[in-house]
SEVEX-833834 format. One record per atom (N, C-alpha, C, O): x, y, z. Coordinates in steps of 0.001 Angstrom, whole numbers, plus 500000, padded with zeros to 6 digits. Layout:
# residues N
XYZ;...
This chain:
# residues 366
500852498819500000;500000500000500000;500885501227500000;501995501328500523;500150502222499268;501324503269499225;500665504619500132;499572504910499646;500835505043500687;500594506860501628;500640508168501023;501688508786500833;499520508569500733;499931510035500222;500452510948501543;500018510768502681;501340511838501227;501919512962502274;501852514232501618;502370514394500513;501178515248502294;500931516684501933;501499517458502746;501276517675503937;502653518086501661;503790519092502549;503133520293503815;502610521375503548;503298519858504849;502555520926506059;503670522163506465;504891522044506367;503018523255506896;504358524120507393;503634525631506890;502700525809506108;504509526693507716;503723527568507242;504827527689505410;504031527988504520;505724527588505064;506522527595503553;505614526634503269;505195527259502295;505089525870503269;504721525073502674;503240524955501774;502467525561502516;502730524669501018;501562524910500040;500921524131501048;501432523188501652;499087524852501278;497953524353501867;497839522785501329;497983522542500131;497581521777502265;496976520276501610;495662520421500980;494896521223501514;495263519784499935;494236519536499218;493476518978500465;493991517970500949;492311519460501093;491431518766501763;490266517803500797;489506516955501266;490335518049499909;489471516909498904;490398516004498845;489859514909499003;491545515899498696;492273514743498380;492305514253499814;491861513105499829;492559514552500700;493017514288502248;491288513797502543;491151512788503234;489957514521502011;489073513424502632;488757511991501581;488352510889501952;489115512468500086;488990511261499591;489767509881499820;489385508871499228;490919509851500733;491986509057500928;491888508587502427;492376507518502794;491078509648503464;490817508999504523;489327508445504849;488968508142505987;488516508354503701;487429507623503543;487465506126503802;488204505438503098;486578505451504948;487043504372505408;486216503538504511;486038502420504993;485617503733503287;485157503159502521;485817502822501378;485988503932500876;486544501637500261;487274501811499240;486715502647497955;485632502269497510;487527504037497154;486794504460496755;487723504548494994;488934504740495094;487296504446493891;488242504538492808;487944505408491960;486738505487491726;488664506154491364;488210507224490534;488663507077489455;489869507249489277;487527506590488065;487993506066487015;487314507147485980;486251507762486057;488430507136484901;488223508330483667;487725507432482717;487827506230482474;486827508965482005;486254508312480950;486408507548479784;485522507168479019;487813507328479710;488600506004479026;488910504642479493;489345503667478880;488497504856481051;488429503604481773;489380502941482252;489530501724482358;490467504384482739;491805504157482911;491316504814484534;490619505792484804;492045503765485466;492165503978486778;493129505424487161;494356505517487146;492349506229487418;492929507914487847;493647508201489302;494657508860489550;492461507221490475;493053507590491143;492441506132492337;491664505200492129;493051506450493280;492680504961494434;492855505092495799;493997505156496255;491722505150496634;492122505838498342;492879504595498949;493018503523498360;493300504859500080;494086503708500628;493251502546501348;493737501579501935;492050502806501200;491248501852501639;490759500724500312;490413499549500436;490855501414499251;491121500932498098;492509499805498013;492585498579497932;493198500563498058;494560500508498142;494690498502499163;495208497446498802;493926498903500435;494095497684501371;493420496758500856;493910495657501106;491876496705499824;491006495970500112;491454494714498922;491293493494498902;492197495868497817;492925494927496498;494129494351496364;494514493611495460;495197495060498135;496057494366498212;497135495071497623;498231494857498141;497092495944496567;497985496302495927;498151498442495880;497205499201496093;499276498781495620;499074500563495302;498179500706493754;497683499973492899;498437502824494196;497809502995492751;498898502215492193;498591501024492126;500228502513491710;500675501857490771;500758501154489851;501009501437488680;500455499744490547;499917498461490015;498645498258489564;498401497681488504;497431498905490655;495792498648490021;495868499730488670;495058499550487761;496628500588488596;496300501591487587;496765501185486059;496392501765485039;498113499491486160;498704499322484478;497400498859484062;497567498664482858;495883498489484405;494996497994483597;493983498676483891;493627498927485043;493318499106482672;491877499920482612;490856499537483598;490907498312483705;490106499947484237;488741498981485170;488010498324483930;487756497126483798;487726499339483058;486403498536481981;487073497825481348;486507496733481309;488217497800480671;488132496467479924;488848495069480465;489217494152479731;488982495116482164;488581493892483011;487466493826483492;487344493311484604;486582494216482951;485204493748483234;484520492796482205;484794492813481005;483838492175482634;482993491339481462;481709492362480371;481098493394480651;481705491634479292;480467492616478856;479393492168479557;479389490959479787;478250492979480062;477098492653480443;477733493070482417;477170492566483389;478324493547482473;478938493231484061;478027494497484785;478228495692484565;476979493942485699;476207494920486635;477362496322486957;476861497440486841;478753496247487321;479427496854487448;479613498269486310;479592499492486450;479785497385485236;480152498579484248;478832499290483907;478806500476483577;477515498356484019;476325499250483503;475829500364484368;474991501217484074;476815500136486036;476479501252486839;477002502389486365;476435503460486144;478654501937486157;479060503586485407;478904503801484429;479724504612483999;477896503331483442;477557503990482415;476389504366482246;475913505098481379;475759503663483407;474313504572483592;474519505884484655;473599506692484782;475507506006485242;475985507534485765;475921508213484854;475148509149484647;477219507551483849;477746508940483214;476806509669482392;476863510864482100;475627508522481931;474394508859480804;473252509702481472;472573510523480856;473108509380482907;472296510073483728;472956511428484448;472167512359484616;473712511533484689;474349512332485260;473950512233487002;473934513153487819;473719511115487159;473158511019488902;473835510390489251;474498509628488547;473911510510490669;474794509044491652;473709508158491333;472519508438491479;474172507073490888;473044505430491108;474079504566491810;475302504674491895;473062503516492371;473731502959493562;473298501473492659;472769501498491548;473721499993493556;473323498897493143;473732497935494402;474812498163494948;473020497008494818;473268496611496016;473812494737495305;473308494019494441;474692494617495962;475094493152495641;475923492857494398;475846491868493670;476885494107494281;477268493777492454;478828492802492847;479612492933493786;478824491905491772;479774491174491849;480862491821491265;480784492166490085;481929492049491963;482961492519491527;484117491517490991;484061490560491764;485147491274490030;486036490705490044;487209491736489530;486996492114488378;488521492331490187;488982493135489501;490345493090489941;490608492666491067;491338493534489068;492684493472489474;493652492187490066;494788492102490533;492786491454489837;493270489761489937;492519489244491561;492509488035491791;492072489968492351;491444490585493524;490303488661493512;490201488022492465;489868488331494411;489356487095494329;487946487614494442;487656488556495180;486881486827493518;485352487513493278;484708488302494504;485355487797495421;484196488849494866;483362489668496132;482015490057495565;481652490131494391;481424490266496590;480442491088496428;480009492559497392;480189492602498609;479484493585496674;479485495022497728;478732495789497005;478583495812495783;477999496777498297;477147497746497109;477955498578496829;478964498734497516;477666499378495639;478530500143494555;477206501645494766;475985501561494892;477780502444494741;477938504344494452;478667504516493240;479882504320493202;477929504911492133;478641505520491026;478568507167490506;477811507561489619;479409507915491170;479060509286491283;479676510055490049;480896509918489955;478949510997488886;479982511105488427;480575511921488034;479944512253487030;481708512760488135;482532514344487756;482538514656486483;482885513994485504;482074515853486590;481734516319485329;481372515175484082;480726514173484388;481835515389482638;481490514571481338;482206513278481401;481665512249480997;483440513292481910;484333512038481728;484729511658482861;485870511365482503;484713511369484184;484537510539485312;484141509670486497;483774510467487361;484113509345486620;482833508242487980;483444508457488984;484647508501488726;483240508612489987;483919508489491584;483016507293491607;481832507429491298;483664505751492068;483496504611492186;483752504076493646;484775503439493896;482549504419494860;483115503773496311;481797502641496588;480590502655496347;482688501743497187;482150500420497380;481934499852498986;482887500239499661;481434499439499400;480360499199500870;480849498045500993;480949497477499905;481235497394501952;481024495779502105;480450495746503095;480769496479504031;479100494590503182;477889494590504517;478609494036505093;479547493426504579;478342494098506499;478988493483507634;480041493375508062;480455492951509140;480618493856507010;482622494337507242;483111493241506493;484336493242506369;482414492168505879;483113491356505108;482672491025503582;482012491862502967;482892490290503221;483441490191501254;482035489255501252;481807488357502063;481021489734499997;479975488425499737;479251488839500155;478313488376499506;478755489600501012;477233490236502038;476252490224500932;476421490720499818;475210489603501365;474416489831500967;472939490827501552;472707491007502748;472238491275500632;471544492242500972;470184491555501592;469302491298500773;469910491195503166;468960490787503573;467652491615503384;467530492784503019;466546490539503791;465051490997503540;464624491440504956;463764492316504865;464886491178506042;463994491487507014;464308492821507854;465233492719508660;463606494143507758;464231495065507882;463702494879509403;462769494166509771;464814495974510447;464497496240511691;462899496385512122;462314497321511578;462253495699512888;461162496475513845;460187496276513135;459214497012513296;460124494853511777;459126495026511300;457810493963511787;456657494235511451;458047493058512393;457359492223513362;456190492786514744;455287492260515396;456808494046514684;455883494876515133;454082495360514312;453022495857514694;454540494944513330;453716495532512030;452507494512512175;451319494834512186;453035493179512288;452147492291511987;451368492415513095;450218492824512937;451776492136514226;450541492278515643;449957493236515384;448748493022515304;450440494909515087;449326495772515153;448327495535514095;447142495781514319;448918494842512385;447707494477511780;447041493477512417;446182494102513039;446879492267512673;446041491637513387;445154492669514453;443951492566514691;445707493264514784;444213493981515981;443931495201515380;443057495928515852;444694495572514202;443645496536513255;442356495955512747;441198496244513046;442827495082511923;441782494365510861;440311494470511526;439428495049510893;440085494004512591;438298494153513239;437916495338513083;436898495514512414;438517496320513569;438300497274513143;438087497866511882;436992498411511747;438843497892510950;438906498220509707;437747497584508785;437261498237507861;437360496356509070;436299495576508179;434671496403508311;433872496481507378;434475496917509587;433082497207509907;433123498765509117;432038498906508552;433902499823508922;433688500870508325;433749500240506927;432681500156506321;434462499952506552;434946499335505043;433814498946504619;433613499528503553;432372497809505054;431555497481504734;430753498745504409;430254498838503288;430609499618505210;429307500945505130;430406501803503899;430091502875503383;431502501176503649;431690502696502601;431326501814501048;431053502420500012;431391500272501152;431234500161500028;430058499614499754;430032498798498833;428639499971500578;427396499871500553;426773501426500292;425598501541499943;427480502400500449;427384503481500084;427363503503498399;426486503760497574;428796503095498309;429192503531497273;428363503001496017;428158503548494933;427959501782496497;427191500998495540;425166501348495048;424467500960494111;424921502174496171;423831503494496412;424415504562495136;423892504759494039;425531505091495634;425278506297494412;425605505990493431;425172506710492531;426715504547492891;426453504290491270;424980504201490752;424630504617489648;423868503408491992;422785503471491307;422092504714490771;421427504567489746;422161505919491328;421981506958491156;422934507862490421;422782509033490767;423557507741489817;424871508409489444;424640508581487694;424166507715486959;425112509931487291;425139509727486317;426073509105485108;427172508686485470;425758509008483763;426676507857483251;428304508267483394;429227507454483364;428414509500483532;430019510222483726;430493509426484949;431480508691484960;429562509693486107;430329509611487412;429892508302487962;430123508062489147;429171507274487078;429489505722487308;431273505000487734;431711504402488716;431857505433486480;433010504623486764;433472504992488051;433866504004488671;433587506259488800;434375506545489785;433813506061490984;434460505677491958;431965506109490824;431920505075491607;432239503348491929;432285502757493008;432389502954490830;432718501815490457;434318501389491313;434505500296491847;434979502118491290;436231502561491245;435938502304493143;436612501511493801;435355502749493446;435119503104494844;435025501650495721;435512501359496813;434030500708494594;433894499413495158;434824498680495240;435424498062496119;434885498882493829;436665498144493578;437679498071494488;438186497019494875;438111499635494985;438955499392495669;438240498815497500;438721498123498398;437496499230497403;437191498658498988;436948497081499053;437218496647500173;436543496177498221;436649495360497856;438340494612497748;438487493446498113;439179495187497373;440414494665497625;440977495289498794;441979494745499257;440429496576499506;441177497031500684;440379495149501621;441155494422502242;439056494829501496;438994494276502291;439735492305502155;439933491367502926;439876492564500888;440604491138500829;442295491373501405;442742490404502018;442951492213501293;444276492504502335;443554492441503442;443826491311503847;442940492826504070;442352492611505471;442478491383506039;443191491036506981;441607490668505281;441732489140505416;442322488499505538;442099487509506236;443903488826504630;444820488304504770;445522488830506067;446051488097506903;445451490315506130;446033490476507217;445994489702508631;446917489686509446;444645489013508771;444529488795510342;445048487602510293;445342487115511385;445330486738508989;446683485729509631;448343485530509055;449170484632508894;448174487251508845;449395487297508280;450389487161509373;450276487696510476;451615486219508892;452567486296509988;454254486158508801;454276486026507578;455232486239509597;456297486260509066;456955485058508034;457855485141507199;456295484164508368;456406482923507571;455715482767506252;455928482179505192;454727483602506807;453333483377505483;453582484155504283;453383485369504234;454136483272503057;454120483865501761;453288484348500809;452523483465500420;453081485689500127;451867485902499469;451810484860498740;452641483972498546;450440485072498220;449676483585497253;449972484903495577;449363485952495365;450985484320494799;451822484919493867;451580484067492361;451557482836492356;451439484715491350;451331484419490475;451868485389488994;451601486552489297;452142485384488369;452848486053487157;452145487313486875;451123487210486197;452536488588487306;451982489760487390;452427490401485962;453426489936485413;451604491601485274;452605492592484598;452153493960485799;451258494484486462;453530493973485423;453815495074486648;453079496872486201;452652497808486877;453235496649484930;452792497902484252;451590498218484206;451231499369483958;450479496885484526;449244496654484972;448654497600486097;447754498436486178;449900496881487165;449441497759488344;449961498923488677;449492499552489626;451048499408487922;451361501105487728;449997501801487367;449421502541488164;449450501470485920;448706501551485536;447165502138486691;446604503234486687;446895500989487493;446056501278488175;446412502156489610;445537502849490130;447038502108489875;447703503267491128;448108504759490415;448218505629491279;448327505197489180;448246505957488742;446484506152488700;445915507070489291;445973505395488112;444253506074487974;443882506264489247;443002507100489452;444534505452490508;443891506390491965;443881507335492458;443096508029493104;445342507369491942;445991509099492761;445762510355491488;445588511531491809;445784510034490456;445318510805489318;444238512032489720;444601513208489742;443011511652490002;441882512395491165;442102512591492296;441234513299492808;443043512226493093;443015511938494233;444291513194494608;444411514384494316;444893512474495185;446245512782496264;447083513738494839;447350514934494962;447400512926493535;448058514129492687;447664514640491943;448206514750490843;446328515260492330;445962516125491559;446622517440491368;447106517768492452;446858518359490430;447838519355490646;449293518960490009;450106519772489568;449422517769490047;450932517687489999;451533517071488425;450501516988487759;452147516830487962;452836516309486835;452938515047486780;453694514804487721;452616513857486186;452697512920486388;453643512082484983;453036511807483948;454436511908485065;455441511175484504;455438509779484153;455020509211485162;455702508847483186;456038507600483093;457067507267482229;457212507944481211;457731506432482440;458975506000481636;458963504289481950;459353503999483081;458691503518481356;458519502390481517;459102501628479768;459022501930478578;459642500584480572;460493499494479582;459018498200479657;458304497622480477;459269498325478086;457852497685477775;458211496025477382;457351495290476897;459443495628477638;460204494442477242;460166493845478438;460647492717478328;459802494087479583;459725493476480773;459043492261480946;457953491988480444;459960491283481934;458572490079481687;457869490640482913;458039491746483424;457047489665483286;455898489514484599;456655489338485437;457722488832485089;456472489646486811;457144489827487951;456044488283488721;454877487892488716;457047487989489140;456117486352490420;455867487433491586;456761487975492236;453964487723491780;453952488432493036;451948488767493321;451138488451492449;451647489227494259;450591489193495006;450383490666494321;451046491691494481;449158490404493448;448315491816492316;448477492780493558;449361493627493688;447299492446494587;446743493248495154;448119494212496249;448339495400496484;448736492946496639;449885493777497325;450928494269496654;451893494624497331;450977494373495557;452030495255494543;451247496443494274;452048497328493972;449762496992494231;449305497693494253;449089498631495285;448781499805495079;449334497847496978;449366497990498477;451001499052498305;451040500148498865;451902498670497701;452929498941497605;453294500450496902;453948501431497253;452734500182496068;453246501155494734;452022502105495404;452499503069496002;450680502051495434;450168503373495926;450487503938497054;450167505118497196;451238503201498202;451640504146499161;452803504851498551;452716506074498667;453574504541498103;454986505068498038;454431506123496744;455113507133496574;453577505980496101;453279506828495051;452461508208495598;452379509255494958;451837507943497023;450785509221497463;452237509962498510;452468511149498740;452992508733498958;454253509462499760;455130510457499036;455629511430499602;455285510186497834;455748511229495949;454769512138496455;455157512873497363;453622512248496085;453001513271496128;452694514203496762;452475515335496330;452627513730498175;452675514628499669;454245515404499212;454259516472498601;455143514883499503;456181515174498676;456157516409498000;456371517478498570;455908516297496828;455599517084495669;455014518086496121;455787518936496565;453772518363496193;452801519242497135;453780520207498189;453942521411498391;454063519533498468;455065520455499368;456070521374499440;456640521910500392;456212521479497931;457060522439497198;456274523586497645;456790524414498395;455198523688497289;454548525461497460;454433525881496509;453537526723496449;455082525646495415;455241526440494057;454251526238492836;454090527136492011;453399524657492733;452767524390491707;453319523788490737;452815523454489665;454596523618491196;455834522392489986;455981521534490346;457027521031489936;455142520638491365;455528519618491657;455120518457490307;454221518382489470;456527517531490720;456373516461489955;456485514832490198;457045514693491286;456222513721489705;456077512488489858;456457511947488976;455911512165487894;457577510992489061;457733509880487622;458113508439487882;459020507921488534;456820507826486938;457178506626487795;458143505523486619;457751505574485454;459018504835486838;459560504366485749;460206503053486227;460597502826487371;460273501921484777;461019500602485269;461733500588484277;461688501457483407;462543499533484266;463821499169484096;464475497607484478;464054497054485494;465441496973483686;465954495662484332;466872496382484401;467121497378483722;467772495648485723;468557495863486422;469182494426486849;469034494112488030;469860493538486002;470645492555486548;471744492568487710;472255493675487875;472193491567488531;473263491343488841;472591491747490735;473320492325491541;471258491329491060;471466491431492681;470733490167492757;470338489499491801;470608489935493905;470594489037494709;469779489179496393;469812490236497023;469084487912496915;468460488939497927;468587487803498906;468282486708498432;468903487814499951;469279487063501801;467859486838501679;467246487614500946;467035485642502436;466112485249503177;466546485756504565;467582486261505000;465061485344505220;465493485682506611;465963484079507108;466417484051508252;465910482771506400;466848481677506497;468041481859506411;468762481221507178;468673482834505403;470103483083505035;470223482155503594;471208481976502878;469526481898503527;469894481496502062;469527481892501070;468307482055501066;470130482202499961;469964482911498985;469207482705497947;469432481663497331;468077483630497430;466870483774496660;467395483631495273;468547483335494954;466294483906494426;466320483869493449;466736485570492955;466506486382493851;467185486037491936;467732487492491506;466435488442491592;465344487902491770;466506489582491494;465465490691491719;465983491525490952;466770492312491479;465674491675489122;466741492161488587;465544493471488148;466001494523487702;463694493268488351;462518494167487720;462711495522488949;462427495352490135;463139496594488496;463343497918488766;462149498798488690;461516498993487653;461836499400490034;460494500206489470;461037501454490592;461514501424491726;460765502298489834;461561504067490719;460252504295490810;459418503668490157;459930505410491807;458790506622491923;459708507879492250;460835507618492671;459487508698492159;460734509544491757;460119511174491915;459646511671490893;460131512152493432;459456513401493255;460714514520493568;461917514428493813;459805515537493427;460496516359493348;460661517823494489;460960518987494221;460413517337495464;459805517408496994;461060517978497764;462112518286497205;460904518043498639;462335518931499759;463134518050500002;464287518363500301;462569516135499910;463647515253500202;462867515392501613;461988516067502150;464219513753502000;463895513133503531;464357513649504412;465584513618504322;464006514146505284;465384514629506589;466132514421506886;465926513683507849;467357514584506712;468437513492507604;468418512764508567;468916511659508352;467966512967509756;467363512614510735;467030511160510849;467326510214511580;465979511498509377;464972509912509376;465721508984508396;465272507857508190;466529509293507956;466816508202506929;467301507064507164;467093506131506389;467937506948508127;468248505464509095;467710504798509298;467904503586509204;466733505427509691;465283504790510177;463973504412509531;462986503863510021;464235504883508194;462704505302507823;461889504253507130;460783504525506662;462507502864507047;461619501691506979;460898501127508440;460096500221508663;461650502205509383;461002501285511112;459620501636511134;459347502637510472;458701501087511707;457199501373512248;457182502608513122;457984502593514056;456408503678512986;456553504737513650;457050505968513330;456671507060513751;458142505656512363;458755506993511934;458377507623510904;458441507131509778;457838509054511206;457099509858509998;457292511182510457;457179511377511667;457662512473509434;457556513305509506;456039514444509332;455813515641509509;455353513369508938;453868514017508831;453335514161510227;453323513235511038;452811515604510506;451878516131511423;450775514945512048;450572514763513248;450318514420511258;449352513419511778;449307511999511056;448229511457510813;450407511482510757;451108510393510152;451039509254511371;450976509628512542;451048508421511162;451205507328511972;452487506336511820;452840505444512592;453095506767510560;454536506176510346;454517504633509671;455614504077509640;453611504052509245;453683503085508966;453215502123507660;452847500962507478;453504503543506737;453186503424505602;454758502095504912;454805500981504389;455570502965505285;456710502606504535;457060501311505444;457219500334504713;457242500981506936;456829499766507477;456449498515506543;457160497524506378;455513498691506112;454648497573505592;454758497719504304;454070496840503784;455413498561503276;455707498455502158;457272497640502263;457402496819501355;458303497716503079;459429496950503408;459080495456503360;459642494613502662;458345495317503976;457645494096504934;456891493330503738;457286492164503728;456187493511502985;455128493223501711;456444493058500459;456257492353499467;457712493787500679;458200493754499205;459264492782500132;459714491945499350;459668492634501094;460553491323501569;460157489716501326;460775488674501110;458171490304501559;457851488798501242;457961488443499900;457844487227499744;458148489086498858;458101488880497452;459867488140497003;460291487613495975;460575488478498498;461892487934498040;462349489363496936;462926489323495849;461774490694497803;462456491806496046;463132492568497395;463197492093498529;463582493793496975;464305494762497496;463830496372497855;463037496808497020;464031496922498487;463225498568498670;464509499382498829;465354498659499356;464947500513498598;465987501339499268;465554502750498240;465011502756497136;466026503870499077;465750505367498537;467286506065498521;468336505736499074;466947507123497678;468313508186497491;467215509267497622;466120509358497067;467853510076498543;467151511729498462;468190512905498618;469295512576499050;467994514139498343;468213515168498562;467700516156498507;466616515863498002;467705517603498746;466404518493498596;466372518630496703;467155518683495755;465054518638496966;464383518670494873;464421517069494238;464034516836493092;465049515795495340;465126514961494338;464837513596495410;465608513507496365;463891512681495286;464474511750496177;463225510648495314;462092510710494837;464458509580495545;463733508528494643;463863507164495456;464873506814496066;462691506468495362;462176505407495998;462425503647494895;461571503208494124;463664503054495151;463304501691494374;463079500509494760;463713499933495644;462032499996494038;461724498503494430;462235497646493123;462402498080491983;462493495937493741;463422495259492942;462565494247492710;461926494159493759;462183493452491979;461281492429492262;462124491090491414;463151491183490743;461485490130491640;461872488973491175;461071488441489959;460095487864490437;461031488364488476;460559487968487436;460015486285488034;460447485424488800;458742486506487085;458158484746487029;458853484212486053;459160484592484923;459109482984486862;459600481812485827;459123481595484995;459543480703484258;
């Protein structure tokens, strides 16, 4: 391993504090140019490959990569996006270095560079990205002694509702329709809820996912984003995702009205929403057995344009309880963790103020 030293003294030229924090970053971090020639390498870098810049730098990163390598499509979906994108579980093989696995940050400087820093879970090589997030077992008892509750209003709203389609004119049929519909599946999650437990796998079958975008957009459309911009970008080559209709819909409309509260909150009248998928090869997902699932390669962003998460909460903000809303109960995102773990898929967010994006990973039907 080699030491950078920055001449100190008052004769002496100020140290680069960018270089001095990129090098004491206890994370390995590589900074590769847009020719794919290794630029630069922190010493944590430096420890994790065994070798100095020197040596990692006589060979390009990209063309020791394989074609198709989750790795390289991160930095080239940086450099094309111009965003940090992240990827959890990418297999690395590099510099003669023995295979690993780690999540990857692909950040990238200006037109021609990536800042490339890499995570290893648990402090060691191979981590895989488990399903069972903190505190979520909590979730299930309080649904069980929700559900009684919840069934007896649920009945009077969709005995209502089924009153004013009769009366309704032919315009404002469907929305009543719409009304049954959904109370009708709010009450079949119910059902399930009161013997839902941690073991119990949704009852899953070959979804198109664009189906149920589709319909969580027509909820919030009238609803929650009204006012706002609504966006889609969707890859129409996708297969069917193996998963529970109703709870991929449980899923995607919370995190889609959480966009919108979001949005709304600008003040300005620009708020925006975009919801978009994508494959995304090369992850992998922990059971709460420890043994390893099948890949979760179906990508679905919701994506606003909102003040972002607090710092505060972001540690936290899959636990039961934690919400920054005035009269929130916190347990939206709880049970969207919890619902996309049972699918064997993945959840994680990037925010900052004006930008914060929500992804779920799912697992394709066989």
């Amino acid at each position: 391993m080699t030491g950078r030293s920055f001449p100190l003294g008052a004769s002496a030229a100020a140290p680069d504090l960018k270089a001095l924090a990129f090098d004491a970053s206890p994370e390995p971090a590589l900074l590769i140019a847009g020719d794919g020639a290794l630029a630069a390498a922190n010493e944590a870098a430096e420890a994790l490959f065994g070798q100095g810049l020197g040596l990692l730098a006589r060979g390009r990163v990209q063309g020791a990569l394989p074609p198709g390598s989750p790795l390289l499509a991160l930095i080239s979906r940086a450099l094309e996006e111009g965003v940090r994108v992240r990827e959890h579980a990418v297999e690395i093989a590099l510099f003669g270095h023995p295979t690993f696995e780690a999540d990857c940050a692909a950040t990238p400087l200006g037109d021609e560079a990536v800042l490339l820093t890499l995570h290893l879970r648990g402090g060691g090589l191979g981590a895989e990205r488990g399903t069972d997030p903190a505190g979520l077992r909590s979730v299930v008892g309080l649904g069980r002694m929700l559900a009684h509750e919840i069934k007896n209003p649920l009945a009077g709203i969709r005995g209502a509702a089924q009153l004013l389609k009769t009366g309704a004119a032919a315009e404002d049929q469907p929305l009543a329709q719409l009304i049954v519909d959904e109370t009708e599946r709010i009450r079949r999650l119910v059902d399930r809820m009161e013997a839902f437990s941690d073991d119990a796998p949704p009852e899953r079958e070959a979804v198109n996912i664009h189906r149920v975008l589709d319909r969580v957009r027509a909820l919030v459309a009238n609803g929650v984003a009204d006012g706002l911009e609504l966006r889609e970008r969707y890859d129409p080559s996708l297969p069917p995702t193996w998963g529970d209709e109703d709870q991929l819909i449980q899923i995607f409309l919370n995190l889609v009205k959480n966009a919108a509260e979001a949005a709304h909150g600008r003040g300005d009248g620009r708020g925006e929403i975009t919801i978009s998928t994508a494959w995304r090869p090369g992850v992998r997902v922990r059971g709460g057995d420890g043994q390893v699932q099948q890949g979760a390669p179906l990508e679905v962003k919701i994506q606003d344009n909102g003040p972002g998460v607090p710092t505060v909460m972001r540690d936290h903000l899959f636990q039961p309880f934690v919400t920054s809303k005035a009269n929130g109960a916190g347990l939206g995102l709880a049970l969207c963790a919890k619902l996309v773990a049972g699918h064997g898929g993945l959840i994680d967010f990037e925010s900052e103020p004006g930008r914060t994006v929500f992804r779920v990973l799912l697992p394709v039907a066989s």
